[in-house]
TIPADREN-419982 format. One record per residue (C-alpha): x, y, z. Coordinates in steps of 0.02 Angstrom, whole numbers, plus 50000, padded with zeros to 5 digits. Layout:
BEGIN
<node <X,Y,Z>>
...
! end
This chain:
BEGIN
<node <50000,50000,50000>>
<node <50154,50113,50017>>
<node <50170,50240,50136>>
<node <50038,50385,50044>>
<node <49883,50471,50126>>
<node <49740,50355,50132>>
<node <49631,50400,49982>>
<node <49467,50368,50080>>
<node <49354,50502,50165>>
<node <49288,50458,50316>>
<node <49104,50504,50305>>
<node <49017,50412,50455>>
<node <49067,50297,50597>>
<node <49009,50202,50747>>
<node <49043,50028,50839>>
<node <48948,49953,50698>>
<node <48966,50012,50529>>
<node <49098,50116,50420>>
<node <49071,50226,50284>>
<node <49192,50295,50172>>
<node <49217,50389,50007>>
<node <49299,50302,49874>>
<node <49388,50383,49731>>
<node <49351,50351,49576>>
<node <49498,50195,49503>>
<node <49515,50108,49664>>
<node <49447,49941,49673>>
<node <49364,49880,49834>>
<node <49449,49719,49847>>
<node <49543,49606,49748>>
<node <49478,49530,49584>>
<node <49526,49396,49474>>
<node <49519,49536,49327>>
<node <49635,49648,49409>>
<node <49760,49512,49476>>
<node <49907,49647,49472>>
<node <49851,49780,49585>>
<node <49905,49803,49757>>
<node <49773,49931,49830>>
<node <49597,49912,49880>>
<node <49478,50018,49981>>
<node <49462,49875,50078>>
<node <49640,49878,50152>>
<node <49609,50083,50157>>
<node <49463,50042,50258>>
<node <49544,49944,50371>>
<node <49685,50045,50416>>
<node <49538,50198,50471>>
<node <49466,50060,50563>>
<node <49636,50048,50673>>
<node <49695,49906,50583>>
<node <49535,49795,50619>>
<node <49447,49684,50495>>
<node <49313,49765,50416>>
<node <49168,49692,50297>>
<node <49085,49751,50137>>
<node <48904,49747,50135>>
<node <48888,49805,49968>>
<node <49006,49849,49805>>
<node <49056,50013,49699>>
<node <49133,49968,49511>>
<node <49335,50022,49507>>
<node <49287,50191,49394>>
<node <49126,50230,49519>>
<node <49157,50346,49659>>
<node <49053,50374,49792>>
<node <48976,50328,49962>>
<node <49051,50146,50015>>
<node <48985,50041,50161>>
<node <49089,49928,50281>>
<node <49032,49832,50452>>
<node <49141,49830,50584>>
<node <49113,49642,50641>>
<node <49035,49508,50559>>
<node <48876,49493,50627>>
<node <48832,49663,50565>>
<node <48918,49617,50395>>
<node <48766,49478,50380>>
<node <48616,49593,50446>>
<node <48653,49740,50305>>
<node <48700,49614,50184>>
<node <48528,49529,50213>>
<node <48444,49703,50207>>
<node <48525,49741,50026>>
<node <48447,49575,49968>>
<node <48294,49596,50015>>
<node <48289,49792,49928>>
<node <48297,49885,50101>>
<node <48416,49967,50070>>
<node <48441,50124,49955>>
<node <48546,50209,49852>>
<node <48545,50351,49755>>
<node <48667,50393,49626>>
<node <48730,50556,49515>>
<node <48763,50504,49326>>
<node <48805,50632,49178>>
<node <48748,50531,48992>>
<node <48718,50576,48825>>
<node <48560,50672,48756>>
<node <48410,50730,48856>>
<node <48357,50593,48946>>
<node <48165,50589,48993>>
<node <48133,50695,49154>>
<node <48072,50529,49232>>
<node <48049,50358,49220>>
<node <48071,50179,49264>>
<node <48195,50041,49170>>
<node <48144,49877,49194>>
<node <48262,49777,49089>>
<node <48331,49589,49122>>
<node <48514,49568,49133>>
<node <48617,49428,49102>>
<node <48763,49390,49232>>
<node <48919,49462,49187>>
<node <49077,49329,49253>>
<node <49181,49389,49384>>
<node <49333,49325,49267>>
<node <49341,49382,49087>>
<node <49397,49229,49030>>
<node <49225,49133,49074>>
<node <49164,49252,48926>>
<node <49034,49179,48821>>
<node <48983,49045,48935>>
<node <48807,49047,48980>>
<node <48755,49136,49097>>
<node <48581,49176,49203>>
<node <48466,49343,49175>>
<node <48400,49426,49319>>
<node <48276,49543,49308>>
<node <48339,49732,49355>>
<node <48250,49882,49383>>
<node <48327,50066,49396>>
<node <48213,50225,49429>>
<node <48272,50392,49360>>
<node <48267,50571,49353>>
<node <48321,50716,49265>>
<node <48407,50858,49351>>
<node <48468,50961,49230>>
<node <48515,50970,49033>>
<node <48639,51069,48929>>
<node <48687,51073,48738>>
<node <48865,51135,48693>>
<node <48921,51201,48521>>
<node <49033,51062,48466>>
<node <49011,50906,48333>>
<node <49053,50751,48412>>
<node <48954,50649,48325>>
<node <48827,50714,48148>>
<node <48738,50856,48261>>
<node <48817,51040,48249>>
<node <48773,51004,48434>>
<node <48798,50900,48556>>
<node <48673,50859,48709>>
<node <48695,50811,48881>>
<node <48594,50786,49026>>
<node <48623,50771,49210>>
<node <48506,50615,49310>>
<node <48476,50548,49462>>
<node <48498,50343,49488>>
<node <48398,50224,49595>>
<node <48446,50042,49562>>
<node <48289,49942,49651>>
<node <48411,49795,49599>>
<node <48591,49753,49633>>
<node <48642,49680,49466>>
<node <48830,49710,49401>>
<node <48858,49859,49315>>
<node <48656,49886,49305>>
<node <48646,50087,49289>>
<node <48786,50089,49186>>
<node <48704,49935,49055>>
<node <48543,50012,49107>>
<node <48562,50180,49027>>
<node <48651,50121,48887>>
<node <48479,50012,48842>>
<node <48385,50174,48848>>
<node <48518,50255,48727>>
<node <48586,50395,48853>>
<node <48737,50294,48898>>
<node <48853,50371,49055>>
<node <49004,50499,48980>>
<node <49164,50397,49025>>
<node <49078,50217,49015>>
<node <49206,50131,48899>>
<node <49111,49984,48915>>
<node <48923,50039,48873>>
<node <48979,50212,48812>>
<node <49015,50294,48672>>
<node <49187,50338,48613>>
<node <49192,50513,48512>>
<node <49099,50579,48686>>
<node <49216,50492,48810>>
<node <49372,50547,48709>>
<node <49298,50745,48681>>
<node <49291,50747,48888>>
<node <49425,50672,48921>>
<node <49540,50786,48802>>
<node <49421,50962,48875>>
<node <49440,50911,49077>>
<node <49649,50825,49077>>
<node <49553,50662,49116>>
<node <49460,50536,49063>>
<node <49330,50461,49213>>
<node <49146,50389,49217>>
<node <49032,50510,49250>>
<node <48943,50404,49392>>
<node <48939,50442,49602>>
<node <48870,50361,49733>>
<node <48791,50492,49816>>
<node <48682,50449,49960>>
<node <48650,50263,50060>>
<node <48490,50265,50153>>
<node <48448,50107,50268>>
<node <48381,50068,50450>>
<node <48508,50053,50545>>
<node <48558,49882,50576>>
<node <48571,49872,50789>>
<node <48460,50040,50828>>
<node <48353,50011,50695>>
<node <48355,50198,50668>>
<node <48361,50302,50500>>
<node <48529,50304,50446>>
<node <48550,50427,50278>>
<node <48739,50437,50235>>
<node <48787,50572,50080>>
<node <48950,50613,49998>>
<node <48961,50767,49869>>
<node <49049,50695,49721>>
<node <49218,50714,49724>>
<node <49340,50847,49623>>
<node <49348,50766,49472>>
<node <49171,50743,49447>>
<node <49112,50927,49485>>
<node <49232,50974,49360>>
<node <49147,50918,49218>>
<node <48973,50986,49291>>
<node <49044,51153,49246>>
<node <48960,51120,49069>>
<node <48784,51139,49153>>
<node <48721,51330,49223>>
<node <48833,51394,49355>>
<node <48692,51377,49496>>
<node <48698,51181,49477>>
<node <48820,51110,49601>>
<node <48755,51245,49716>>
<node <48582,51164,49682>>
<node <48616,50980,49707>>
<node <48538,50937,49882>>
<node <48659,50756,49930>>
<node <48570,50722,50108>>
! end
């Protein structure tokens, strides 16, 4: 892990749980896909968490940054865990895509499993349904040809996943053709590449933003929020000025 500042923000903490913000490009824990990397946010985690084992109840994607859960002890691991399976739990996410997307509405679109290892590719594998509610915040059109339009379109949603399936927002809003700027994946290119050349960096334009659940020993409302992090507002600056101000997180 090397002997730099711990990339996490500590957003909320008590003898049960552990939340953190996670930078975009840090993976939570270790993955047959990324067998050469030596950080995780779950070593990170740890180290806030004065070395202890800690447990995560639920997962971000690498490029995704945003609010992150971890319980403390195990027992707590299996109550939350049980709580995200049975839709208890929710989360609310920030995502910039392509085009004006609909001011509201609900995708309820199957996916098939995506293996944990790449080279399981092509086997066959089960569809789950998955079901993401939406909403538009805000929309702006800049003067430049990235594709056949003089123009170019963007808008800025709101994401509730009522499912937890891998990569769902991001295959989600690709099926309703406003994929999420940076997705390399489900995205488009000639956008990706235009933002990444304008803002120094390339990133996906997707952050966890808030975690709402009933606390798992008090039973009490628990609502933890993270503003999105540097890199992220950055890009915002292509909606009105007032928007960032605007954007409520808790």
């Amino acid at each position: 892990m090397g002997c730099h500042t711990n990339p996490l923000t500590e957003l909320y903490r008590d003898p049960w749980l552990l939340a953190v913000h996670k930078p975009a490009g840090l993976l939570v824990h270790r993955s047959p896909i990324d067998r050469h990397e030596t950080e995780f946010a779950l070593q990170y985690a740890r180290a806030l968490n004065n070395g202890d084992h800690v447990y995560p109840v639920h997962r971000l994607d690498r490029p995704t940054s945003g609010v992150l859960l971890f319980a403390r002890d195990p027992e707590t691991a299996r109550i939350v865990g049980q709580a995200m399976m049975a839709g208890e739990v929710s989360k609310t996410y920030l995502a910039m895509v392509r085009g004006w997307a609909p001011e509201s509405g609900e995708i309820d679109h199957p996916l098939r499993d995506e293996p944990e290892d790449r080279r399981l590719k092509g086997q066959e594998m089960p569809t789950r349904e998955a079901v993401t509610h939406y909403r538009r915040l805000a929309t702006t059109e800049l003067p430049v040809e990235i594709e056949r339009y003089p123009t170019s379109r963007y808008s800025l949603v709101e994401l509730s996943p009522k499912t937890g399936r891998k990569h769902q927002l991001r295959r989600h809003m690709k099926h309703i053709n406003h994929p999420i700027i940076g997705d390399a994946n489900h995205g488009r290119g000639r956008h990706n590449r235009y933002f990444a050349e304008r803002f120094g960096e390339g990133r996906l334009m997707l952050a966890a933003t808030r975690l709402s659940l009933a606390h798992p020993v008090t039973g009490k409302a628990l609502v933890i929020g993270a503003e999105p992090q540097a890199s992220f507002l950055a890009v915002l600056g292509i909606f009105s000025p007032g928007l960032i101000a605007s954007l409520t997180i808790l």
